[in-house]
Legacy VTK file of the C-alpha trace (Angstrom):
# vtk DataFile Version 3.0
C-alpha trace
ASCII
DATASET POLYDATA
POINTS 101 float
-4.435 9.478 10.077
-3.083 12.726 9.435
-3.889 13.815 12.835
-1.921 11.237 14.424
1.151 11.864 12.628
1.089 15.361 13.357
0.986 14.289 16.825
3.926 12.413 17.149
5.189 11.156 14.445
3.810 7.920 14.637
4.045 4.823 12.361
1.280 4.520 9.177
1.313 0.901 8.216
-1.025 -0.123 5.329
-4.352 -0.466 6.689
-4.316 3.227 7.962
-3.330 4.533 4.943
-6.475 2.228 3.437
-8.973 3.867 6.003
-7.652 7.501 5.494
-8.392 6.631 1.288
-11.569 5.523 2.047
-12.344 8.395 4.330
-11.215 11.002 1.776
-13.057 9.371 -1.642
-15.929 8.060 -0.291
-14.826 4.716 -1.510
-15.545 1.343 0.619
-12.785 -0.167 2.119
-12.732 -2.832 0.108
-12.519 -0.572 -2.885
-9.752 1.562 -1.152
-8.246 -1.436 -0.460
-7.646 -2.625 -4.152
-7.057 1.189 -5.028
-3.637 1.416 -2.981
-3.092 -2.353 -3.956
-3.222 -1.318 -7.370
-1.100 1.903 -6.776
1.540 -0.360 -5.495
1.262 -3.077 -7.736
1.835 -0.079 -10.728
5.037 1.291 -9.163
6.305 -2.328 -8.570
5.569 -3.338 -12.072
7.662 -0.094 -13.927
10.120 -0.191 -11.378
10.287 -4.358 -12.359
10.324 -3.319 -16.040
13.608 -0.408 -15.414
11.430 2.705 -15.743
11.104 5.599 -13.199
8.035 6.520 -11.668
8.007 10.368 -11.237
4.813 11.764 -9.397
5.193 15.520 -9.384
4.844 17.026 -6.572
5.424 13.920 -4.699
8.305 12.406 -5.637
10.508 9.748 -7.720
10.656 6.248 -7.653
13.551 4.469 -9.215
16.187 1.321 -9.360
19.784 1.794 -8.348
22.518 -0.566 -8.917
24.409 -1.370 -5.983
28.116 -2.816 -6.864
29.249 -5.940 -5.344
31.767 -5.131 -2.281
33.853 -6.203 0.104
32.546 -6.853 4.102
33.100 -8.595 7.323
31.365 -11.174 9.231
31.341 -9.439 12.418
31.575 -12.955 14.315
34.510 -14.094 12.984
36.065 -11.359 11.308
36.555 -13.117 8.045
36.320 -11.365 4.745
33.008 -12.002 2.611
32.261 -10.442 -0.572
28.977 -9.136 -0.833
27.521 -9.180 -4.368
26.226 -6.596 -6.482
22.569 -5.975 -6.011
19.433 -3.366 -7.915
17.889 -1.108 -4.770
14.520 0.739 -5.093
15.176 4.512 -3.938
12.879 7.519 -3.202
13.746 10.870 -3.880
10.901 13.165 -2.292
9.342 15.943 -4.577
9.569 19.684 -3.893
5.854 19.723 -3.149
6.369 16.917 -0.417
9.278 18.377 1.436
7.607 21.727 1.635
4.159 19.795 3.386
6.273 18.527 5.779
8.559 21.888 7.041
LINES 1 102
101 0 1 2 3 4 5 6 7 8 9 10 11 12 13 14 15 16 17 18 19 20 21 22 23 24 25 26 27 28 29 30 31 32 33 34 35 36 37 38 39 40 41 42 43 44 45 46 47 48 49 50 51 52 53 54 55 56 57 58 59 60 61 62 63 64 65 66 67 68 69 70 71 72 73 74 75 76 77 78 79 80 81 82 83 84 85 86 87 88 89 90 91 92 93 94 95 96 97 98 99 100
């Protein structure tokens, strides 16, 4: 996986990042499988619950609340109001931005 990135900056959906687990742990897939499952289902779960999930060196997952605004409808031009909304962000980690210069 990380070969094919490097070579041009290709797209990593789920199941490669499940193979390149298994590869590097020596864990089935299967295993790897429920692994990143469970990884995601963790940072879901805090981020559900209003906490931050900081993973040094990596980065910062957290909720942002968007405030309700005014747009368009770009086919008839009329004025909607768009309401306010919670966003997940990243903020990448000083030890992930420097991997990737």
């Amino acid at each position: 996986m990380v070969d094919r990135v490097k070579e041009g900056g290709h797209q990593v959906n789920k199941n490669d990042l499940v193979t390149a687990v298994a590869s590097s742990t020596g864990l089935s897939k299967a295993d790897a499988g429920k692994a990143v499952d469970g990884v995601f289902d963790a940072i879901t779960g805090a981020l559900k619950g209003g906490d931050e999930v900081r993973l040094v060196g990596f980065g910062t997952f957290a909720v942002t609340a968007r405030a309700a605004s005014e747009g368009r409808n770009p086919r008839t031009g009329e004025k909607i109001t768009i309401a306010a909304s919670k966003q997940p962000k990243f903020k990448a980690g000083k030890g992930l931005r420097d991997a990737i210069q």
